[in-house]
MDTraj code that builds the backbone (N, CA, C; nanometers):
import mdtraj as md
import numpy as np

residues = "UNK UNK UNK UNK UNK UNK UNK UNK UNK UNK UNK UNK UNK UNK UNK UNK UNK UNK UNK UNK UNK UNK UNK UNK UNK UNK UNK UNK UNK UNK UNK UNK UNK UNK UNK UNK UNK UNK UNK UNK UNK UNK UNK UNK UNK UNK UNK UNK UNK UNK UNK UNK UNK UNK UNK UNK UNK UNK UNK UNK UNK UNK UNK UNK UNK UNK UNK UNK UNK UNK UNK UNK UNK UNK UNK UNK UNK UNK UNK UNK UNK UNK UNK UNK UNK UNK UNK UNK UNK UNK UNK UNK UNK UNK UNK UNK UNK UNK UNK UNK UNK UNK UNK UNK UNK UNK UNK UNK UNK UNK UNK UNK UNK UNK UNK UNK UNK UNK UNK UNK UNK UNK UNK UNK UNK UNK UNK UNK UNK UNK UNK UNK UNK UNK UNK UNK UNK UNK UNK UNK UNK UNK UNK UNK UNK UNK UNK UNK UNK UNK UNK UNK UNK UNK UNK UNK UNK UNK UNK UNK UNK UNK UNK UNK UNK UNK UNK UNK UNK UNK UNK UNK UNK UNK UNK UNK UNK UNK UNK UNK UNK UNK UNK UNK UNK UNK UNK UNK UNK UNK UNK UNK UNK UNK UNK UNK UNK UNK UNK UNK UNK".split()
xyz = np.array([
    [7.8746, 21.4006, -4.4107],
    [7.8803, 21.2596, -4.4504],
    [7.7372, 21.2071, -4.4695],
    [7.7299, 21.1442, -4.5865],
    [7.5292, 21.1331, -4.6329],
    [7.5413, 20.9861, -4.4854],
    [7.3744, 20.9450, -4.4941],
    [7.3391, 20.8753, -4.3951],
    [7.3685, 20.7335, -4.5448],
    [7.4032, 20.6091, -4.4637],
    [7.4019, 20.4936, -4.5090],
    [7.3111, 20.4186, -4.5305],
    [7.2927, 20.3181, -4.6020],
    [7.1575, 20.2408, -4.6537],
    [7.1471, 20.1548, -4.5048],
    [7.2615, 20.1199, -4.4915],
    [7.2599, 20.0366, -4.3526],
    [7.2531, 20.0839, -4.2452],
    [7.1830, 19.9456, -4.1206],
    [7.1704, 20.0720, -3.9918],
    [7.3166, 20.0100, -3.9444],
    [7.3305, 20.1392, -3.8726],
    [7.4382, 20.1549, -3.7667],
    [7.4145, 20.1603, -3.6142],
    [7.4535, 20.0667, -3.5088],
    [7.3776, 20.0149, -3.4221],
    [7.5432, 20.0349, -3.3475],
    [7.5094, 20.1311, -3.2357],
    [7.6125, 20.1474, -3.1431],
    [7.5800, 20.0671, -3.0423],
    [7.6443, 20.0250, -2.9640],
    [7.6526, 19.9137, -2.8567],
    [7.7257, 19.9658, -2.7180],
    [7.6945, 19.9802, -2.6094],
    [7.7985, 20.0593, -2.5477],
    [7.7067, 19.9371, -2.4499],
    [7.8518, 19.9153, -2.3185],
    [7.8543, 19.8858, -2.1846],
    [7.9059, 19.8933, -2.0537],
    [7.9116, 19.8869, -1.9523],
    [8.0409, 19.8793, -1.8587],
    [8.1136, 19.7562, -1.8891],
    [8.2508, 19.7656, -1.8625],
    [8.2532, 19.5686, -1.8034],
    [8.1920, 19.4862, -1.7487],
    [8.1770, 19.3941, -1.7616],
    [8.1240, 19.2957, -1.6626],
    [7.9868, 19.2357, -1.7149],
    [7.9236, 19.3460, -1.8091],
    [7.8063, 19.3505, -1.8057],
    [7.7259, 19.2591, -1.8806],
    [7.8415, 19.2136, -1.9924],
    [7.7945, 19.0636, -2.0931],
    [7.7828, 19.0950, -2.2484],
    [7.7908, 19.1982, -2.2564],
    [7.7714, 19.2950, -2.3718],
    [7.7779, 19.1637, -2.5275],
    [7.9221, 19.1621, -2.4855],
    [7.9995, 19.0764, -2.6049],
    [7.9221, 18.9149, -2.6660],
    [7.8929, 18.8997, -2.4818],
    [7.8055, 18.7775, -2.5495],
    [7.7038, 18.8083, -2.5780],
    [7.6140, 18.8728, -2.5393],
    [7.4816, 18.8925, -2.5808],
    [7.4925, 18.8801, -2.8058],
    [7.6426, 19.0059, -2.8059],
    [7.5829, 19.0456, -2.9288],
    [7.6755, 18.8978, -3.0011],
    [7.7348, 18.7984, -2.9414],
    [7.7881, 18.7002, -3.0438],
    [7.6328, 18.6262, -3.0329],
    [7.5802, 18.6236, -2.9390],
    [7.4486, 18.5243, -2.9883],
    [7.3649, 18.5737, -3.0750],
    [7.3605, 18.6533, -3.0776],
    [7.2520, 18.8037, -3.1685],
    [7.2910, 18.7525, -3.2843],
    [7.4511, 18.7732, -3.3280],
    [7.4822, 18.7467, -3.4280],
    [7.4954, 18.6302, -3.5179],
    [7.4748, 18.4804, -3.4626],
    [7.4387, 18.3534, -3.4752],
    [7.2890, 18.3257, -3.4932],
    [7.2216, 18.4373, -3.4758],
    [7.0088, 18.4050, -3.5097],
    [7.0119, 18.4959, -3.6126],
    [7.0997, 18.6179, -3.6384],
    [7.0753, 18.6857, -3.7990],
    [7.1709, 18.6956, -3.8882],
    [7.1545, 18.6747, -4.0332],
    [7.2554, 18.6874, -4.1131],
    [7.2818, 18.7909, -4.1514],
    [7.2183, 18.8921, -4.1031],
    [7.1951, 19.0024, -4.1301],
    [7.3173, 19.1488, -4.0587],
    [7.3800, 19.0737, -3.9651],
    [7.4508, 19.1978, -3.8859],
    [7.5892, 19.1337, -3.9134],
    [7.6866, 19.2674, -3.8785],
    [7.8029, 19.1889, -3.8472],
    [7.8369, 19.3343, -3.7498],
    [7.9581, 19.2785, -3.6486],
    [8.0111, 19.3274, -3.5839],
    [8.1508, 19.4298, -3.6038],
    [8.1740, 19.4852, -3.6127],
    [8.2469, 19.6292, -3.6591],
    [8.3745, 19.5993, -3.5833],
    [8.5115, 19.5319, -3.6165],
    [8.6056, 19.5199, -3.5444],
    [8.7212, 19.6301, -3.5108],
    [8.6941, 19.6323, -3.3899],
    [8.8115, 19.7330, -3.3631],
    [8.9213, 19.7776, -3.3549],
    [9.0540, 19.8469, -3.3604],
    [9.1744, 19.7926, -3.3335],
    [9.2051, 19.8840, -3.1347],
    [9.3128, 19.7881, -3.1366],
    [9.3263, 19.8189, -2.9575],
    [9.4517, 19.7870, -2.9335],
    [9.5228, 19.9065, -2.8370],
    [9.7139, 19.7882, -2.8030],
    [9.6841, 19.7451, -2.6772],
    [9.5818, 19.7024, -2.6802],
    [9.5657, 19.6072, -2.4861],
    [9.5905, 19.4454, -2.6057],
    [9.6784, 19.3832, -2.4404],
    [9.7136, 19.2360, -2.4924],
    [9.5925, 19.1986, -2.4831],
    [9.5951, 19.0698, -2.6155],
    [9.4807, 18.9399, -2.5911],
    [9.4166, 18.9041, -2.4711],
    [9.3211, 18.8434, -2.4845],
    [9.3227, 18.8064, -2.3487],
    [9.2445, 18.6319, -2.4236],
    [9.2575, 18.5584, -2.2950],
    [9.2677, 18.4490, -2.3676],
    [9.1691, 18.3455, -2.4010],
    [9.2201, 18.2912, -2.5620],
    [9.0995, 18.2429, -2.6653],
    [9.0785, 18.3687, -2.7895],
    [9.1003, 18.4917, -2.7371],
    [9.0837, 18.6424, -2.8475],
    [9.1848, 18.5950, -2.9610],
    [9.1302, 18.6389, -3.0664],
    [9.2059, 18.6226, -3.1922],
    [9.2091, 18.7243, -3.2620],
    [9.3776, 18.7529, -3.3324],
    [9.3669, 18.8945, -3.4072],
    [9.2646, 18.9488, -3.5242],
    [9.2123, 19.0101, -3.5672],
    [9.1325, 19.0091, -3.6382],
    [9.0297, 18.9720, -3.6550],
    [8.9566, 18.9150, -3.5730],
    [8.8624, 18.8248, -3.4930],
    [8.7550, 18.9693, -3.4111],
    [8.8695, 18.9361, -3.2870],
    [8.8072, 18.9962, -3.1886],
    [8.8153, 19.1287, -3.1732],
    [8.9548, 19.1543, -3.1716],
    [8.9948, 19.2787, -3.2410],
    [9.1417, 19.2950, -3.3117],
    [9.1770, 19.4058, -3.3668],
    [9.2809, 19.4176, -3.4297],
    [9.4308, 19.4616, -3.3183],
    [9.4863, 19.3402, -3.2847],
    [9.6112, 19.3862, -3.1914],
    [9.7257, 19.5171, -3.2481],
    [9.6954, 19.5782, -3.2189],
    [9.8303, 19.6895, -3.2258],
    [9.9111, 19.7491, -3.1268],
    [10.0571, 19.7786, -3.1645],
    [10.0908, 19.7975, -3.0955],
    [10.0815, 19.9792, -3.0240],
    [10.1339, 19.9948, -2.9524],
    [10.1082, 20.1743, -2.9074],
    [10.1482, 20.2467, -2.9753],
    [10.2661, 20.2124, -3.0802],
    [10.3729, 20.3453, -3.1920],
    [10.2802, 20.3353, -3.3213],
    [10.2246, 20.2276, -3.3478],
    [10.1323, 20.1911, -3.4688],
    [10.0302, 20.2520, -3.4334],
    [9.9196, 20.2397, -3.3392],
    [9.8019, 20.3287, -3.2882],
    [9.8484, 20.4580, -3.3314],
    [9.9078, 20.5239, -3.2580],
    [9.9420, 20.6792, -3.2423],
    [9.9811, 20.7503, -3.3886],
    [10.0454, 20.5903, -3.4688],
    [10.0897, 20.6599, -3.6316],
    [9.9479, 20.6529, -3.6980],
    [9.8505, 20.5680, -3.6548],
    [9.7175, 20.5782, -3.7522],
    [9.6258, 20.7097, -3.6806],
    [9.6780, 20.7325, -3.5558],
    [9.5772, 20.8878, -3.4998],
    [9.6205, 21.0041, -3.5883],
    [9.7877, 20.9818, -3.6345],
    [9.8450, 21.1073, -3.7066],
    [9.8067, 21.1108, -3.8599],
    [9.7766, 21.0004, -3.8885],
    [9.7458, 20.9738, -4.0587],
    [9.5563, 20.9770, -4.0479],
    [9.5081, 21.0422, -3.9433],
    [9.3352, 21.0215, -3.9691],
    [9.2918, 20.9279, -4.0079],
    [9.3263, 20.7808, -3.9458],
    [9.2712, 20.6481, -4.0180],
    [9.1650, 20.6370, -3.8714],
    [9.1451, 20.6616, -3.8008],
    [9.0406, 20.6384, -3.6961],
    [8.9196, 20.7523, -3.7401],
    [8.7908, 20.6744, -3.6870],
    [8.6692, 20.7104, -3.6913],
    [8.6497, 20.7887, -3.5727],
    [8.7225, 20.7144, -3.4879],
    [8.7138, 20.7552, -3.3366],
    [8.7774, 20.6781, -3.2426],
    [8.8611, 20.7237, -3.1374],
    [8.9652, 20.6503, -3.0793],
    [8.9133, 20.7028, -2.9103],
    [8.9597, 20.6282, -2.8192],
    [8.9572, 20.6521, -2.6621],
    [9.0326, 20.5799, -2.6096],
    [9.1299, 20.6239, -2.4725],
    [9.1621, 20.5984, -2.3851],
    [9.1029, 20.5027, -2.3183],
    [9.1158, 20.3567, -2.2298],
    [9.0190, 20.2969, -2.1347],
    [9.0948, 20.2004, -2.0904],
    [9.1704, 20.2319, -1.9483],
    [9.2130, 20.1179, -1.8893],
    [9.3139, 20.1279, -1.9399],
    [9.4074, 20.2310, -1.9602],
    [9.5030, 20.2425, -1.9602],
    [9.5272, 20.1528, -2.1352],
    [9.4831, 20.1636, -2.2176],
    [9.4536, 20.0664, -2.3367],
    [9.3933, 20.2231, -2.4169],
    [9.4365, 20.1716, -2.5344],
    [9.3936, 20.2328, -2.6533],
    [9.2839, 20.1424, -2.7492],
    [9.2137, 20.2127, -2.7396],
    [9.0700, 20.1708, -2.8515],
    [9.0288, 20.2270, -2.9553],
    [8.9973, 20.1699, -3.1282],
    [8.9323, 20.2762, -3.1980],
    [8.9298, 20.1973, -3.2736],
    [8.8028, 20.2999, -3.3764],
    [8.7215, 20.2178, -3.4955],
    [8.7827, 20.2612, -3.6104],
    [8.9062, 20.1580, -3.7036],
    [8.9212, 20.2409, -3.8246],
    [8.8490, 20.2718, -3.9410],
    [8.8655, 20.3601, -3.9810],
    [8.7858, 20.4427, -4.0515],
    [8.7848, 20.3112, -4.2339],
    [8.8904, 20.2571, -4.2349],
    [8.8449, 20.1390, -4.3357],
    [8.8048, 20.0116, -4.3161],
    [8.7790, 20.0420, -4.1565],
    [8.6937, 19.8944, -4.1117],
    [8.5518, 19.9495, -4.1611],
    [8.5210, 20.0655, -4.1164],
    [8.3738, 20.1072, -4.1530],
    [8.3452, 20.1448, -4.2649],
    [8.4146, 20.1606, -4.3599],
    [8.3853, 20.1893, -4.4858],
    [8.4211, 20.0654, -4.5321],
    [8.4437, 19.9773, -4.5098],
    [8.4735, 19.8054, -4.5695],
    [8.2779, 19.7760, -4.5243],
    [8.2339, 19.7813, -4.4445],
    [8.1491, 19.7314, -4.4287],
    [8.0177, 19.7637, -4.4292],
    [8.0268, 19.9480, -4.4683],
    [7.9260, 20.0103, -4.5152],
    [7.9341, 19.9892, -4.6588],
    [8.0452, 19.9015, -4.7452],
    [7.9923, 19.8448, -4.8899],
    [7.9107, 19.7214, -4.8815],
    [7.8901, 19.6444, -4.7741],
    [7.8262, 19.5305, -4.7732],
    [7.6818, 19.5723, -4.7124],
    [7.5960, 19.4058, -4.7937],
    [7.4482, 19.4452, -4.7222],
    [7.3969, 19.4345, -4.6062],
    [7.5165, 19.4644, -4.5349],
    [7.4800, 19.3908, -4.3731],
    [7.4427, 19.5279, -4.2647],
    [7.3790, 19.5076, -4.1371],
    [7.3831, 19.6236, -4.0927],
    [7.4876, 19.6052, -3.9940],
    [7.5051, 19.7009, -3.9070],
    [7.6796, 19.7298, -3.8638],
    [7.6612, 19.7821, -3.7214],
    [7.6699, 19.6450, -3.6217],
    [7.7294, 19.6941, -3.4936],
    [7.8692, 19.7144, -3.4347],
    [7.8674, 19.8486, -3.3789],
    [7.9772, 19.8817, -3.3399],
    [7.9758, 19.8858, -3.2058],
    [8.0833, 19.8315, -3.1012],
    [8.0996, 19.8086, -2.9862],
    [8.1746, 19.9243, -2.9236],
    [8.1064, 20.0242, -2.8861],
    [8.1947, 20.1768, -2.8456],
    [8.1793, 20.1893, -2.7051],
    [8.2015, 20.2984, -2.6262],
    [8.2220, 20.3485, -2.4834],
    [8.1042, 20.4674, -2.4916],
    [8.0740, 20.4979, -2.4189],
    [8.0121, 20.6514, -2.4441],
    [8.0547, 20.7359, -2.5362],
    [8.1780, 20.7622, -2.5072],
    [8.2522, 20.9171, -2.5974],
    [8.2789, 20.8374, -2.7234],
    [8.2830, 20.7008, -2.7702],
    [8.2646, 20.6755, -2.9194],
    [8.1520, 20.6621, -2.9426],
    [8.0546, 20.6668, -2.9027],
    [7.8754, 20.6688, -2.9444],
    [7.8763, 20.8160, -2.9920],
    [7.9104, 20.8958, -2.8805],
    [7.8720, 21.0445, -2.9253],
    [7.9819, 21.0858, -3.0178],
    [8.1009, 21.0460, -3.0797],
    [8.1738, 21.0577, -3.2139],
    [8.0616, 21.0275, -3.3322],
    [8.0354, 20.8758, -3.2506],
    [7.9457, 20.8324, -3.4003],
    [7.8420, 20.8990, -3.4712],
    [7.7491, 20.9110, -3.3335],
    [7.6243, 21.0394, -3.3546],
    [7.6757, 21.1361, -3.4078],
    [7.7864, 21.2333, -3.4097],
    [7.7930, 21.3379, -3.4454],
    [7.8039, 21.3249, -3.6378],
    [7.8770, 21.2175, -3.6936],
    [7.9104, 21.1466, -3.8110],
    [7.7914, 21.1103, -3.8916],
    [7.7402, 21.0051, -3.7839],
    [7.5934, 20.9505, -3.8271],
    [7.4551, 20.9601, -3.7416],
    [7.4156, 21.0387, -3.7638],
    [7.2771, 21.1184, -3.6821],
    [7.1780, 21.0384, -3.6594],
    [7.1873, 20.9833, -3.7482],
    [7.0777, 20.8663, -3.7392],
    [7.0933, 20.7134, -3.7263],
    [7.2554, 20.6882, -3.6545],
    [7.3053, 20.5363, -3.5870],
    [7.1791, 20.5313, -3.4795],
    [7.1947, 20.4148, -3.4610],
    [7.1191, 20.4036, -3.3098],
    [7.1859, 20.3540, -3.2034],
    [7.1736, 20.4079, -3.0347],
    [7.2544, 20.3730, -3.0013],
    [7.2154, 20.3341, -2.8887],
    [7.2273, 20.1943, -2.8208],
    [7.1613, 20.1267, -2.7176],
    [7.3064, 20.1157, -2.5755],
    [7.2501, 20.1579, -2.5060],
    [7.3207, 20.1237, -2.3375],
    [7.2957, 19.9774, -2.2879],
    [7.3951, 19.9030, -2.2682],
    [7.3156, 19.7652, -2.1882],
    [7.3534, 19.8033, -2.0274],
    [7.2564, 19.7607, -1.9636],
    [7.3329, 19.7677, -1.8248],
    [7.3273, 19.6054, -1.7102],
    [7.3985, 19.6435, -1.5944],
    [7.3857, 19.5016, -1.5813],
    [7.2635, 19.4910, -1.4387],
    [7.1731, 19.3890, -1.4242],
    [7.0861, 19.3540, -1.3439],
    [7.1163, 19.4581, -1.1856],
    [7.2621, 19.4307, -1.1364],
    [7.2751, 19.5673, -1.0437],
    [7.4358, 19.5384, -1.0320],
    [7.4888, 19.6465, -0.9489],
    [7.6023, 19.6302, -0.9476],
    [7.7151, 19.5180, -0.8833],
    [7.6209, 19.4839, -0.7724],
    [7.6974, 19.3322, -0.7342],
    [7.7077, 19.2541, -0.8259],
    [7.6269, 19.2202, -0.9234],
    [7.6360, 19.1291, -1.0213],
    [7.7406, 19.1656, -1.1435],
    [7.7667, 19.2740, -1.1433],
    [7.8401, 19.3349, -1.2565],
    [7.9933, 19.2952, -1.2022],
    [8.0219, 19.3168, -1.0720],
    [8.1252, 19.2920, -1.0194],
    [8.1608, 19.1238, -1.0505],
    [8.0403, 19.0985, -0.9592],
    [8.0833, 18.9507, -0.9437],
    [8.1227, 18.8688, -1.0987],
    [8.0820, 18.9259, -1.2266],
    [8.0921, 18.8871, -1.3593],
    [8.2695, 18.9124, -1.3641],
    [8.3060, 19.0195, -1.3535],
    [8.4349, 19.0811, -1.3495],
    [8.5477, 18.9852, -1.2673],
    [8.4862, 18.9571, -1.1649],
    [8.6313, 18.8598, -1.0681],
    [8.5993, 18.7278, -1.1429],
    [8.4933, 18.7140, -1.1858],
    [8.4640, 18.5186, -1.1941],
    [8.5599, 18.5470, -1.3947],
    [8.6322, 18.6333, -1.4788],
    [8.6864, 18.6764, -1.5382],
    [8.8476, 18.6308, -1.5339],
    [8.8887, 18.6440, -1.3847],
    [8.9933, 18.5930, -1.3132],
    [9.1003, 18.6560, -1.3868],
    [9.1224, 18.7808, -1.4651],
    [9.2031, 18.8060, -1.6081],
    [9.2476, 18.8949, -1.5085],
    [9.1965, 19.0075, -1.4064],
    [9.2639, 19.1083, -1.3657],
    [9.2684, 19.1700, -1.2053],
    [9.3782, 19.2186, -1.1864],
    [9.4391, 19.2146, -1.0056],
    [9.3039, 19.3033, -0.9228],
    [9.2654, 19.3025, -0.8538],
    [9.1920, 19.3730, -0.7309],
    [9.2105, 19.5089, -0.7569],
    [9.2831, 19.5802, -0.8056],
    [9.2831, 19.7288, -0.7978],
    [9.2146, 19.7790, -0.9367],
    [9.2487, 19.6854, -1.0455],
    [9.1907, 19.6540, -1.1482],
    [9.0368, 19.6892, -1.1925],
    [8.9607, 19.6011, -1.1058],
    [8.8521, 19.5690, -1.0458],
    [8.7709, 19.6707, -1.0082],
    [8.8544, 19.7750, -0.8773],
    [8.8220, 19.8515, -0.8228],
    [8.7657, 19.9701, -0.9690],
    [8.8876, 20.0129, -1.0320],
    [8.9082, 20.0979, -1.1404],
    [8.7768, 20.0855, -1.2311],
    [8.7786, 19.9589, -1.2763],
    [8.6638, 19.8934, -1.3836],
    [8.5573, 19.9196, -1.2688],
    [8.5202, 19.9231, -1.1846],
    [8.3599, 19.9261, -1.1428],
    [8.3511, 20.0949, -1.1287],
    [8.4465, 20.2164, -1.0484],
    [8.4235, 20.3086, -1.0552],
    [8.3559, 20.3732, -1.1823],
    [8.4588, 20.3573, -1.2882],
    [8.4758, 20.3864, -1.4361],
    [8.2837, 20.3315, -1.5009],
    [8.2531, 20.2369, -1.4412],
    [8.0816, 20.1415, -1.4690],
    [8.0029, 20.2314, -1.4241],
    [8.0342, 20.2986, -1.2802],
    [7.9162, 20.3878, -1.2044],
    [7.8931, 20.5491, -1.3125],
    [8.0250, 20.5786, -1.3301],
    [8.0382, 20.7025, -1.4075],
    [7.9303, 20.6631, -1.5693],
    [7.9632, 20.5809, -1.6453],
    [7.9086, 20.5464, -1.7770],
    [7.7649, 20.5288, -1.7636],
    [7.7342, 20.4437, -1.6147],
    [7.5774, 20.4476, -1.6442],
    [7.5134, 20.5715, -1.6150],
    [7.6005, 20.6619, -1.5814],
    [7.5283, 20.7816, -1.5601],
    [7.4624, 20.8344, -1.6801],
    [7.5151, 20.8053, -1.7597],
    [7.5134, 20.8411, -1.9406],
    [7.3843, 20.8340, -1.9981],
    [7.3377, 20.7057, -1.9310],
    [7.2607, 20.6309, -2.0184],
    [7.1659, 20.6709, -2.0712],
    [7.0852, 20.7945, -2.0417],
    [6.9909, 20.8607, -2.0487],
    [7.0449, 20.9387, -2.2063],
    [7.1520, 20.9451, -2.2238],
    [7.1852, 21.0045, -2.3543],
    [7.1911, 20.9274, -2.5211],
    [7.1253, 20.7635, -2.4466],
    [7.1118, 20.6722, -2.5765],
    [6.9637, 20.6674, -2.6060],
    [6.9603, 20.5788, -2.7561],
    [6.8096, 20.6030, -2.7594],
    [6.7066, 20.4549, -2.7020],
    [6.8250, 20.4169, -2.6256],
    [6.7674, 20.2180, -2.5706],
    [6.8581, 20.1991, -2.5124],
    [6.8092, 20.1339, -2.3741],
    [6.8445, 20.0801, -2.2805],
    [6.8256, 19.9674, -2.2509],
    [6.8880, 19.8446, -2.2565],
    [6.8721, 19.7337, -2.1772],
    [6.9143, 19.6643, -2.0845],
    [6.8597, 19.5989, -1.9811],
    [6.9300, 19.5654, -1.8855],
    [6.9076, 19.4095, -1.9005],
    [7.0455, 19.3720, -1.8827],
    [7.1040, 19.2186, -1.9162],
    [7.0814, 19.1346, -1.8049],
    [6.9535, 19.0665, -1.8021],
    [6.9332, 18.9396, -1.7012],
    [6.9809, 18.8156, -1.7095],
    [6.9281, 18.8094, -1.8930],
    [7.0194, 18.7141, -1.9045],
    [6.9923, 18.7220, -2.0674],
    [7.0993, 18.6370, -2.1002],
    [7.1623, 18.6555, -2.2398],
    [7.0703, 18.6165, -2.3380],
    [6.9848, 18.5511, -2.3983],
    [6.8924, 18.5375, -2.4614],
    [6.7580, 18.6455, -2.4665],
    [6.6705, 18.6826, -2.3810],
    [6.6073, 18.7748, -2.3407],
    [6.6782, 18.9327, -2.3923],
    [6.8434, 18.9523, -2.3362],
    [6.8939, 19.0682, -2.4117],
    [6.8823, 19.0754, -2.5564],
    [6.9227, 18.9421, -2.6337],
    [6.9527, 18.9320, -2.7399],
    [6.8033, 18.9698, -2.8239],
    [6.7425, 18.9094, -2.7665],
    [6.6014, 18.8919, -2.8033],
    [6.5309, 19.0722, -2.8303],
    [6.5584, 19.1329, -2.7362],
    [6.5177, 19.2980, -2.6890],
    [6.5738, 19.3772, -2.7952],
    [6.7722, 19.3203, -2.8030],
    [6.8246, 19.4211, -2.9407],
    [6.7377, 19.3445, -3.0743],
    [6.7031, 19.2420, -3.0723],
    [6.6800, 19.1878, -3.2448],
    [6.5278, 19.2709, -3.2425],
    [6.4861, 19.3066, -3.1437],
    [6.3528, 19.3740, -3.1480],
    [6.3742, 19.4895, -3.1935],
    [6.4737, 19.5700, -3.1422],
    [6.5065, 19.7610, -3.1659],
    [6.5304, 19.7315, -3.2946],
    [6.6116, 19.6303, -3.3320],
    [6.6487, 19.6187, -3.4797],
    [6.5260, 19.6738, -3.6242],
    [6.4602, 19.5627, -3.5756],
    [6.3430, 19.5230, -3.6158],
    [6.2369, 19.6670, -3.6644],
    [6.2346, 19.7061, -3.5194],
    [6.1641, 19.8124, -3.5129],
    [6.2111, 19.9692, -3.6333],
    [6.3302, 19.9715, -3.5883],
    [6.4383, 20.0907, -3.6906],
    [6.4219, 20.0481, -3.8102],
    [6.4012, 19.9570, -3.8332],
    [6.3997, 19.8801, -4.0289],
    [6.2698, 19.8988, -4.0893],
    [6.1610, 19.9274, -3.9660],
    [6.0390, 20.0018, -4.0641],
    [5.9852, 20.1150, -4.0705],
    [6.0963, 20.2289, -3.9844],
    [6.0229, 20.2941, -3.9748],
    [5.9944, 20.3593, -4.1542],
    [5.8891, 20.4654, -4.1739],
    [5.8568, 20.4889, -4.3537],
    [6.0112, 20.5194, -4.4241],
    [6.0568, 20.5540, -4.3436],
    [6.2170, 20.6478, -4.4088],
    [6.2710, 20.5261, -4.4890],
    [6.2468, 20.3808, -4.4051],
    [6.3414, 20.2861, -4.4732],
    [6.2450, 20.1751, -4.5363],
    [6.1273, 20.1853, -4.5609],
    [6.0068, 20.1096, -4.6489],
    [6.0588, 20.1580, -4.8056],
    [6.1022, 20.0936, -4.8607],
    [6.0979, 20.1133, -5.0243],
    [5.9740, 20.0378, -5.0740],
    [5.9324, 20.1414, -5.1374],
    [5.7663, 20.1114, -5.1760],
    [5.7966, 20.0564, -5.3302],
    [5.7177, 19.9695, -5.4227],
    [5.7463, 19.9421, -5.5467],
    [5.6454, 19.9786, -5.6147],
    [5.5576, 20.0942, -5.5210],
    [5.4325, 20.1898, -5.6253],
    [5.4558, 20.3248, -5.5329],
    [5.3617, 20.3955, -5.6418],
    [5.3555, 20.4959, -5.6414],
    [5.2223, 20.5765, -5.5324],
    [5.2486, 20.6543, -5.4117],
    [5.1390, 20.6481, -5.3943],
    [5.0701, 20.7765, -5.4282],
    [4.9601, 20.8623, -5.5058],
    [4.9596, 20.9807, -5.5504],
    [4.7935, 20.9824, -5.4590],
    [4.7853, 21.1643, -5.4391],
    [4.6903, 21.2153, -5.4134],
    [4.5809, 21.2320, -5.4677],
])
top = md.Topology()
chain = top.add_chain()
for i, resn in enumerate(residues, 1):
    res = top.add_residue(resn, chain, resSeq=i)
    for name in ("N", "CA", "C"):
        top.add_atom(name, md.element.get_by_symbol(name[0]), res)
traj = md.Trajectory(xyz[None], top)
């Protein structure tokens, strides 16, 4: 699969960790990105809008788009089905925008394998009490819940060492501020300078 004009900017987090907001503020200071919507059969949760936030499906519909190869890449999490369809990302690798995608670990390393040259940033959260305490003040899910979602957090940050950026979320502006920087940075390196001369020896 050739590499895209646009960057591709993987996003991975635990729960708790703020991820979502960071990148809706990100996405309100540039006109430049948009967010890669996913489809998922976990219910709404509330204020989420279909197509919005993500694409509600149900579990017989998921499993018929795993059999027809319409996913980019799909995972298990929380007992919930997650994945990027494959004409969400080709809808938006025709536009001039660059393209964050909100994945888990094992959809970063799908992506990498696809697109070699996505970039792919870990956020993590200030420490783990705080990650928790983000999670209950959430009020969406039971104590065992909780338990599950923080184990599942300790395992992922183990990862992190396998992205090419790491940030840790103090607070939401400052994060936002750090990704519009990596951004920034990936957009010059020479590979993506279109020169309008020639330069000869």
């Amino acid at each position: 699969m050739s590499e895209p004009n646009n960057l591709i900017i993987v996003v991975s987090a635990p729960s708790g960790v703020g991820k979502t907001t960071v990148l809706q503020y990100l996405i309100s200071q540039r006109q430049d990105l948009v967010i890669s919507i996913s489809a998922t059969t976990r219910k709404p949760r509330l204020g989420e809008r279909d197509g919005v936030d993500y694409y509600f499906i149900s579990e017989q519909e998921f499993q018929s788009k795993i059999e027809k190869n319409e996913f980019i890449e799909y995972a298990k999490v929380h007992d919930s089905l997650y994945g990027t369809l494959r004409s969400e990302l080709e809808r938006l690798l025709k536009s001039n925008k660059h393209i964050i995608l909100e994945l888990d670990v094992q959809g970063m390393r799908s992506i990498k394998k696809l697109y070699p040259n996505s970039i792919s940033v870990f956020m993590l959260p200030p420490s783990t009490t705080e990650m928790e305490r983000r999670l209950r003040n959430r009020a969406t899910e039971p104590e065992e819940k909780i338990k599950i979602r923080m184990e599942r957090a300790i395992e992922e940050m183990k990862c992190r060492n396998e992205f090419d950026y790491n940030i840790v979320n103090y607070q939401v502006e400052q994060s936002a501020y750090d990704l519009n920087t990596i951004i920034n940075a990936e957009l010059l390196r020479p590979s993506r300078i279109r020169l309008d001369f020639e330069i000869t020896s």
